[in-house]
N, C-alpha and C positions, 0 to 999 in steps of 0.2 A: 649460150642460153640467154634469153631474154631477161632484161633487168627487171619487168614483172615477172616474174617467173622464179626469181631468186628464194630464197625461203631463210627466214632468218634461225641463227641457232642457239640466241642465248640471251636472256633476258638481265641484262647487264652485264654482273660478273658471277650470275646465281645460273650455274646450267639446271634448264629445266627436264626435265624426264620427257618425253614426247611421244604419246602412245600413238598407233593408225589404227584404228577399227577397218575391219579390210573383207571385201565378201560380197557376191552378188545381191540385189535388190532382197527388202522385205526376209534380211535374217537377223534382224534387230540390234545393229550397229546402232541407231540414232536412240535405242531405249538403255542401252549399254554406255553409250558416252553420256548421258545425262545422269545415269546412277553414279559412276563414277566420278563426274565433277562432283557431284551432291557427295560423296562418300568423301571424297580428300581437299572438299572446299577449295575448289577450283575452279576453271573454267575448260568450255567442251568448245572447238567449233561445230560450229550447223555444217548442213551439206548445202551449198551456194546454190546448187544444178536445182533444187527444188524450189527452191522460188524463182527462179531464175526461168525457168522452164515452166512452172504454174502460170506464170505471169503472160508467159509465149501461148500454152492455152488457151488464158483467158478473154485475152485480149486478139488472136485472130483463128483459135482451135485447131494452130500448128504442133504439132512435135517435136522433137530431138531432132535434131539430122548434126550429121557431120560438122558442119558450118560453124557449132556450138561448142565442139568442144573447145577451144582456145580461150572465147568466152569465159566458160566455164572454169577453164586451169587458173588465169586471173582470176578469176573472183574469189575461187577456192584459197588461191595465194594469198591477196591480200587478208581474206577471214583470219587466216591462222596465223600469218605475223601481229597481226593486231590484237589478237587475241595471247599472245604469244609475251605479248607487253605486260599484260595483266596477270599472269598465271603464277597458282600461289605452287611452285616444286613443280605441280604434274600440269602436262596439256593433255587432254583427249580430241582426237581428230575422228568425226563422225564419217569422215572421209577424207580423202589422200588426190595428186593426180596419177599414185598407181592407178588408185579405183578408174578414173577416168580415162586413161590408156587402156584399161584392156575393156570397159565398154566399146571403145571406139573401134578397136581390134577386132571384138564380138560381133558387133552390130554393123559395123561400116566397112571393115578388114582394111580399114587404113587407122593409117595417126598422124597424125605432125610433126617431124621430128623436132621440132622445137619442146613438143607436149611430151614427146617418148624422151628425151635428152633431160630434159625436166628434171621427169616423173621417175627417171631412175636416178638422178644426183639426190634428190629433196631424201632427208634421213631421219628413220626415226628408232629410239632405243627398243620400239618391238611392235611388230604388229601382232597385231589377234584378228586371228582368219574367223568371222562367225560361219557357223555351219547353216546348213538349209535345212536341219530337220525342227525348224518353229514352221507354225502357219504361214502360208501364203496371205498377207493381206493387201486387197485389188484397192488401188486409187487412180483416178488419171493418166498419173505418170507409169502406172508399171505393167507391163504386159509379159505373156510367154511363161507360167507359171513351168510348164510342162518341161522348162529346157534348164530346171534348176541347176540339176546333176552336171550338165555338160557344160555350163557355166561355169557351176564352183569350181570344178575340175581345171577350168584352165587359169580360173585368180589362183589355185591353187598353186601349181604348174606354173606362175610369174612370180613367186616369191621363191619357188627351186630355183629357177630358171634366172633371178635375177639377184640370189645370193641374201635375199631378207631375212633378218629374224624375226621369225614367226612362229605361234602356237594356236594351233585349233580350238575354240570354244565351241562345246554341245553343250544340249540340254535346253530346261525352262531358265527363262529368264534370273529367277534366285539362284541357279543353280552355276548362271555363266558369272551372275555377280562374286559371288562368296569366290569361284576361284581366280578370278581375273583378279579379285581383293587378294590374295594369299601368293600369286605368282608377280604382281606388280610390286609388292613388300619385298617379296626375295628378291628382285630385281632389284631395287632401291638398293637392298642390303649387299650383290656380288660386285655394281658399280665402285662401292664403297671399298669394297674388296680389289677394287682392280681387274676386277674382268671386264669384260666388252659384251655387248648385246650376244653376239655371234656364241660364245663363250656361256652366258648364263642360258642360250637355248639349248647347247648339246649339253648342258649337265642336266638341264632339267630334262631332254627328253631320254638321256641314261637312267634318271630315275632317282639321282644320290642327291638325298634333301642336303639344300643348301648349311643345314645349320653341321652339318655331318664335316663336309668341307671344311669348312671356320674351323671346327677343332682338329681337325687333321694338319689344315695349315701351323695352329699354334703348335699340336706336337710336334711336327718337323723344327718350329723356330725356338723351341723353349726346351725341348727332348719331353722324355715321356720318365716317370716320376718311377726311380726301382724297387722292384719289393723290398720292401722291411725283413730278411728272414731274421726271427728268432730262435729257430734251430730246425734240425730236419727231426721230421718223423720221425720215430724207429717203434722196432716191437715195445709193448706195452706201455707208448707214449705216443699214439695217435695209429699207431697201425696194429690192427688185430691180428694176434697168433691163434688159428685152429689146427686140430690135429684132425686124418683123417677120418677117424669117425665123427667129430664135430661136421668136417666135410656133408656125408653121410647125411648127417642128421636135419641138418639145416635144405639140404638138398629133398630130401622125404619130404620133410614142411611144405617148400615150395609145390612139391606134386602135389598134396593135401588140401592145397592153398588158392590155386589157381585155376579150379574149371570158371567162376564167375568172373576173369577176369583177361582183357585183350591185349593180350602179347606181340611185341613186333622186336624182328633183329632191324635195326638201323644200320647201314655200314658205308661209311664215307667212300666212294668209287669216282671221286671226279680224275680229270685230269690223264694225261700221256703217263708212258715209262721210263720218260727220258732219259730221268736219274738211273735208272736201274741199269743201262748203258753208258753209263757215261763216260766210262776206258774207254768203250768200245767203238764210239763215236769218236774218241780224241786220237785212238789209234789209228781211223781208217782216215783224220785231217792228216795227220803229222806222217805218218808212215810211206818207204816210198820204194816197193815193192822190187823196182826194179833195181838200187842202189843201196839197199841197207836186209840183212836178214831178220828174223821176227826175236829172235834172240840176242840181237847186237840193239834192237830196238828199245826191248824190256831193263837190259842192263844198262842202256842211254839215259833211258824214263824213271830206271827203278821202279817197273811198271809190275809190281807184283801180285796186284789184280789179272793180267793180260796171263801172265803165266800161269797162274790157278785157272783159271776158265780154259787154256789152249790144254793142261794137263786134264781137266776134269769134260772134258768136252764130251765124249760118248757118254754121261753120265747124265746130260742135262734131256728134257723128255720130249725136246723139240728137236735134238741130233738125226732121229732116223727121218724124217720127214723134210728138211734141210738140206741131209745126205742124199735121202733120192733126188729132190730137184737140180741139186750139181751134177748129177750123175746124167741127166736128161739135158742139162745146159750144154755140159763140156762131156761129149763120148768118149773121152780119153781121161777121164779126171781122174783115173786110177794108173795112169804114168806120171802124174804130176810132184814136181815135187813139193814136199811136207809142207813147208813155209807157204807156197802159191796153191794148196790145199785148206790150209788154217784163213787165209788172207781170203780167199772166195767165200768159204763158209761165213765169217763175218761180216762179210759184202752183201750176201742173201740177205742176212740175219736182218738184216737193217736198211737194205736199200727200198725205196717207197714203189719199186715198180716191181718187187718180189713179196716178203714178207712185212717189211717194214714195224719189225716190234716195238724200235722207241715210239712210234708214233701215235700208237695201239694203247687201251688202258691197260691196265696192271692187270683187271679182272678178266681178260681174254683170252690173256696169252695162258700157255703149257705151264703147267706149273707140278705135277706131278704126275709119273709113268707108275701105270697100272696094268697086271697081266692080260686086260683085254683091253684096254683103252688109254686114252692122256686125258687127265684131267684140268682143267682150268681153275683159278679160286672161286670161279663161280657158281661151279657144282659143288666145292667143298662148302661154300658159305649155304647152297642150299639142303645139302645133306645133316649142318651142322644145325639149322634151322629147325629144322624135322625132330633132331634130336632132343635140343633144348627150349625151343622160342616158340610152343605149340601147348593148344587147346582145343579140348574137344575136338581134335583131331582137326585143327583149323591153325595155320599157320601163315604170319605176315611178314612178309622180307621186304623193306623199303633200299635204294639204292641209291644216293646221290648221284649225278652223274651229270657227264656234258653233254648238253642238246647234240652234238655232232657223234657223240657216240651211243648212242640208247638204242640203235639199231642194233648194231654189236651187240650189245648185252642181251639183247630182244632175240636174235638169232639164238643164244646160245641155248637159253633157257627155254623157247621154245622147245629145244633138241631133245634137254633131257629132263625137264622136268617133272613129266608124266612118268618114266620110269622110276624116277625117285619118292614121288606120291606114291605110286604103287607099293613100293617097298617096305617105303616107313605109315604107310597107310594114312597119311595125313596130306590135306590138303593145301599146298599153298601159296598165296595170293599175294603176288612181287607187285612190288609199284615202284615206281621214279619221279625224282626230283632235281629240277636244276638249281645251280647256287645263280639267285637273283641277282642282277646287274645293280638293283640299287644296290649294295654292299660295297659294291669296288669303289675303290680307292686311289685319291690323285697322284700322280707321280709329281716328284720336283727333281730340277737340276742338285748340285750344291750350293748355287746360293739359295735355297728355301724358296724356289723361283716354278710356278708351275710349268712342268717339262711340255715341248709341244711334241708332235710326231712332224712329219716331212711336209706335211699341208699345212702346217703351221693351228690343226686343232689340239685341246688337252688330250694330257696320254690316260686312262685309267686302267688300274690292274686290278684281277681280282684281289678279296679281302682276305684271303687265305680260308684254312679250314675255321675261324671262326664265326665266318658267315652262315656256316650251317647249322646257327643255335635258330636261323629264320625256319630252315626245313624242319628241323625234330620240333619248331615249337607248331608245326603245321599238321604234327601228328598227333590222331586220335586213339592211344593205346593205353593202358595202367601201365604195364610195364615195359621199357624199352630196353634190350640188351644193345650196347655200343661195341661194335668189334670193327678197326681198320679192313682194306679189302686186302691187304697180304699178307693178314699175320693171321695162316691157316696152316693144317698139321696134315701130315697123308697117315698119318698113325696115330692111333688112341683115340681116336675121336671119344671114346666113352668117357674117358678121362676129363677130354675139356669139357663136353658137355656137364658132366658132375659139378664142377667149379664152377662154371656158368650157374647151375640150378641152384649152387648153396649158397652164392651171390644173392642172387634173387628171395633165395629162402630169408638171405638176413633182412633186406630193405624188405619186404609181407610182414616181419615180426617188427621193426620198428613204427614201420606203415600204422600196423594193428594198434600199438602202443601209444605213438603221436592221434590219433584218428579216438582213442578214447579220448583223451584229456581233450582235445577240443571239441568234441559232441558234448564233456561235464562244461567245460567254459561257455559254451551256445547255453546250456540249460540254466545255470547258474549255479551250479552243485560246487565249485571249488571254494575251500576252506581253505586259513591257512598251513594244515597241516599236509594239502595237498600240494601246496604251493610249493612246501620242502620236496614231496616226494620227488615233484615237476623237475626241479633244480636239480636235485641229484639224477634224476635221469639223465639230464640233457648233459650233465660235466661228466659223467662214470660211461654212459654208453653213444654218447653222439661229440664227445669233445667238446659242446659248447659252453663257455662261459660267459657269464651272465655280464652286465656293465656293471661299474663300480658302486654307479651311484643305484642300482635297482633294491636297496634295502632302501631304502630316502624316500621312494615314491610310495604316494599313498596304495591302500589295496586294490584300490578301481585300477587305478595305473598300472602294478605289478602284472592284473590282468592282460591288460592292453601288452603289454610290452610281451607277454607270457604269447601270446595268439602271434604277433607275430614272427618270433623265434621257431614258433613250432608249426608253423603254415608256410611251408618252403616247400619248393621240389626238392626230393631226397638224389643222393647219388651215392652207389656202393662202388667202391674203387678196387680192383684189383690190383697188388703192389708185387712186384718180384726184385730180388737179391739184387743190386747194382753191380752189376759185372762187366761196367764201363762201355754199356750203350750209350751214345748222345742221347739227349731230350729229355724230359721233365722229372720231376722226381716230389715226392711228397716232403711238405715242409711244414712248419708253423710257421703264419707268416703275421703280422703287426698292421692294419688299416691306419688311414690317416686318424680315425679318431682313437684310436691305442687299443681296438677291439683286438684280439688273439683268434685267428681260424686256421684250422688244416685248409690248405692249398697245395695244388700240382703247379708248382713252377718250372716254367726253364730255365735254364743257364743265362739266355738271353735276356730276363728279368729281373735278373741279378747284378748288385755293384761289385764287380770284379775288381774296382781300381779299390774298393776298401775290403783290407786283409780281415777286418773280422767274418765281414759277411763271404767273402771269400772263403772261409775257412769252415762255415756254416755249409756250402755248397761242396765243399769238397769233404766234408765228413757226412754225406748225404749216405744210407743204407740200402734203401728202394729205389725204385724205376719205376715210369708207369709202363704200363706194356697197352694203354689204352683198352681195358677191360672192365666196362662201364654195366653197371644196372641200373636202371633211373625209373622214378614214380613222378609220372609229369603231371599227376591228379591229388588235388586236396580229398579230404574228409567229404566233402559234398560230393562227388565224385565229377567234379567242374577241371578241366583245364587251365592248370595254372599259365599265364603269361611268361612265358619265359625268358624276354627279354626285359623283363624289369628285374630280373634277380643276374644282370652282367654286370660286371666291374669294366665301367666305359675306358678307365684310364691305365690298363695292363693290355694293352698291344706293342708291338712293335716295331720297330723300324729297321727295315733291311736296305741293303744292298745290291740292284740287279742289273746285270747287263740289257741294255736294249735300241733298237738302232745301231749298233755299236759304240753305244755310251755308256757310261756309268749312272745311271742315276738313282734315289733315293726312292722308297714305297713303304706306304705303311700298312701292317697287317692287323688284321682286326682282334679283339682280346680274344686266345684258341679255345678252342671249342669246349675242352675240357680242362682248361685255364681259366682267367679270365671270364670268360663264357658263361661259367659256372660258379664264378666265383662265391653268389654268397647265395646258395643250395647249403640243404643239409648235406655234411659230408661223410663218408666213412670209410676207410684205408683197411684194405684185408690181405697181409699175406698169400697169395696164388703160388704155387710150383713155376717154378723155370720154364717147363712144359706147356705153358698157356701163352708164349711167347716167344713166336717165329715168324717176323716179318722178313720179307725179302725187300730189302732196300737196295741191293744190287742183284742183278743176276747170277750172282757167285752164292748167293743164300740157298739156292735152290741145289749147290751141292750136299749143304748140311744133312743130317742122318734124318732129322723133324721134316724132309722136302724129298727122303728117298727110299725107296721101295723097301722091305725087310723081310 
């Protein structure tokens, strides 16, 4: 490359930031570099080719030709070194000799490869592609308005094509200013960070605001701060005992309660069933059909998953339909022997050019046999829907789900959903939602080092189920029932329904309670005699207690503090017996500022290496079984924000294999953790009966998953 031609990169020992404004003619690059010096008191260069070329005009009313670009890439060079001396942090470049190579390209179908050799060494920490949809405005120098599109399209197509980081700018001019202001700051800010230009483009075009990062980074390098428990729950100390005619009665309420008011089941459905296979999968790596029997296998592995499922096999309601297709594979599969019988069957079960179940959501597959049909959790979630999650004969089922699978779910429920309106005479109106990309989460090595993939870009994972406090807060319902997508029953449904209804019944009568006092606090009607009654409400029927210091503040203040204790999205928790399920459990748990609140914590939020709190976790009574009623609407009947009521600093940190490495991921605070952290709470006793997830496919032998 030409020693004019060089481009300098550092203005002494202060590297300066170096923007390209980048984009076919008249898309107001030169009005964007000028706002931009002016904004961070700096300096812009000019585009050299325009006076340069005005000049050629003027003086003999020639054109551009070929001839000019070498010219030009000089001139252009020298501008920006010199300019480059001066520059207070940022440089803005009005133009680049990309821009000038793919002119030359466009208009001449040549370059120079001294100008092309250049024009792809010269570097800048980002360009910004301006788009073509400002006016056209005609000077001298610009022609061919008509050919914008096929223009942009190949500056575009040279910054693929040549590996640049770059980000698109639309809009009116204020509009390109403010975010070019707000994405050159976070740039300034992941350089700091140690990322590379290339690096702060694919976070920003994933979507996960930079400052999300930053703290993700410290909680990998600092850990993440453990719950305080003060003790667990138990009956008549943070978890409500009813009997079942309170059941009953709370549940009538609800019916009485609810025509004016928009009901949806919510149910978290993302994701494969990997887990629910996961013997199954390790049996058909390790096992070796021809050397080892399936029985010498399970007493190797102490595989007493493998043996339950090979015992309970015609039992499961996917058997006959499995069966027939071996039977149409192998014409003989009825001289086979037992073992080379069991080993094909779970070969179908799971291989991707048969049935392929782990790969399948949870909500698709067979999940309970019925004298005329199989059922899937997806008919039972809408039949349950019908029963409990309806008004005026109008019913809403939302599903999370993964963009690759919505077809699936869309197939199914196309199948049977009209038959099940029909039945329960109500109609209803399923919707879908993905978990947004911005949510996920950076992976690191062990040294607290962001992990690459094979192309050497960042890895991000999703944020877990607590990403989907973005989808519930995107719904417009009063009440929303929470039930995971496999913890469904093939029997009683009245039952769970009932539970469900006197859930809901409770949060309408607190609803109603909370919703007067703050229509008296808007009017000014509260005295301090109400002020007591307020207090003992909130410690006798919702567990909250008050700050220490809330007697000290004057009465205006007692208000203020009064409104916001009681203007919270509510959540009625259903709690069942701990019978030594993994996962959450209701606690009292201690805030950093020594507030006391019921919380569902996990195990994994807990300091296990300290024996008290230890001993707080292992004298836990309840479960959750994630059996949620929630009132996501204030008193005004406004949607509350629901990301302002999460505790940012109760997520965690796992453990995942990937590439075939180990490395670290953080999960975001869980949905009904965390998530929810500071919602009004309330913990209710539920029956055993309201809680049958299938976390393996061995669940589906239980009596709650089989015919009767």
């Amino acid at each position: 490359m030409e020693e004019n031609l060089k481009q300098f990169s550092k203005n002494g020992t202060t590297e300066i930031i170096k923007i390209a404004l980048f984009g076919p003619e008249s898309t107001g690059k030169t009005t964007l570099a000028k706002q931009l010096a002016e904004y961070y008191n700096t300096e812009w260069v000019p585009e050299f080719a325009r006076d340069y070329l005005q000049e050629k005009w003027n003086k003999n009313q020639l054109i551009c030709d070929v001839d000019d670009m070498l010219p030009i890439a000089y001139g252009q060079t020298q501008l920006e070194n010199k300019s480059l001396l001066i520059a207070n942090k940022y440089l803005f470049c009005d133009t680049n000799l990309m821009v000038t190579k793919v002119f030359s390209e466009v208009y001449y179908n040549y370059c120079d490869p001294i100008l092309g050799e250049a024009a792809l060494e010269h570097e800048y920490d980002l360009f910004f592609l301006t788009d073509i949809d400002v006016p056209w405005e005609k000077d001298d120098l610009r022609d061919s308005p008509e050919k914008r599109e096929s223009v942009f399209a190949v500056f575009k197509q040279s910054l693929i094509d040549n590996k640049k980081p770059f980000i698109t700018l639309s809009g009116d001019k204020n509009l390109r200013l403010n975010r070019a202001i707000s994405i050159i700051d976070d740039l300034t800010e992941a350089k700091k960070m140690g990322f590379s230009p290339a690096d702060f483009v694919q976070v920003y075009e994933h979507g996960v605001p930079l400052e999300n990062i930053k703290q993700q980074l410290s909680f990998f390098r600092n850990g993440i701060v453990k719950s305080n428990l003060v003790g667990p729950a138990t009956l008549f100390n943070g978890i409500l005992k009813l009997s079942e005619k309170d059941f009953q009665e709370k549940a009538t309420f609800f019916d009485k309660n609810k025509t004016n008011l928009k009901l949806e089941k919510f149910v978290p459905a993302s994701g494969a069933a990997s887990r629910m296979f996961k013997f199954l999968i390790a049996f058909l790596n390790e096992f070796d059909i021809e050397n080892e029997s399936i029985n010498a296998y399970i007493n190797r592995k102490k595989d007493t998953e493998l043996s339950i499922f090979i015992v309970g096999l015609e039992k499961f309601p996917f058997f006959k339909v499995i069966d027939k297709k071996l039977r149409e594979e192998f014409p003989d599969f009825e001289s086979f022997d037992r073992d080379y019988k069991n080993y094909y069957f779970i070969k179908l079960l799971l291989a991707k050019d048969y049935f392929d179940f782990s790969s399948k959501p949870k909500g698709v597959l067979p999940f309970h046999k019925y004298k005329t049909h199989i059922a899937t959790a997806l008919e039972e979630h809408l039949y349950e829907c019908a029963y409990y999650s309806s008004s005026n004969d109008n019913s809403h089922l939302h599903f999370t789900v993964s963009e690759a699978h919505q077809n699936q779910f869309e197939n199914i429920i196309d199948a049977i959903k009209s038959p099940i309106e029909k039945e329960s005479r109500t109609t209803i109106k399923v919707s879908y939602s993905y978990q947004n990309k911005n949510t996920d989460t950076l992976a690191v090595d062990f040294e607290n080092k962001p992990f690459r993939d094979e192309n050497g870009r960042l890895f991000f994972r999703p944020g877990g189920h607590g990403a989907l406090i973005d989808n519930l807060n995107n719904q417009d319902a009063d009440i929303v029932f929470i039930k995971n997508i496999d913890n469904v029953i093939q029997n009683h449904i009245q039952k769970i329904a009932l539970y469900k209804k006197a859930l809901a019944g409770i949060l309408i009568e607190v609803q109603q309670r909370l919703f007067k006092y703050l229509y008296a606090i808007d009017a000014k009607e509260i005295q301090q005699e109400y002020i007591d009654e307020i207090l003992l409400f909130l410690e006798e029927k919702l567990n909250i207690r008050t700050p220490d210091d809330f007697y000290e503040l004057s009465f205006e203040n007692k208000i203020i503090e009064l409104k916001v204790l009681l203007n919270k999205p509510i959540r009625v928790c259903g709690m069942v017996k701990n019978e030594g399920e993994p996962g959450g459990g209701p606690f009292w748990v201690k805030d950093e500022k020594g507030a006391v609140s019921l919380q569902i914590v996990e195990s994994s939020q807990a300091d296990l290496s300290n024996e008290s709190q230890k001993k707080i976790l292992d004298n836990a009574t309840h479960f959750n079984p994630v059996d949620l009623v929630c009132g996501l609407k204030n008193y005004k009947k406004e949607k509350f924000d629901l990301t302002k009521f999460v505790d940012h600093n109760s997520g965690f940190i796992v453990e995942k294999n990937t590439l075939g490495k180990t490395i670290k991921s953080y999960e975001l605070p869980g949905l009904w953790n965390g998530a929810m952290a500071n919602w009004i709470t309330i913990f209710v006793q539920v029956p055993l009966i309201t809680f049958n997830p299938v976390k393996s496919v061995n669940d589906l032998l239980k009596s709650a998953h089989q015919p009767q």
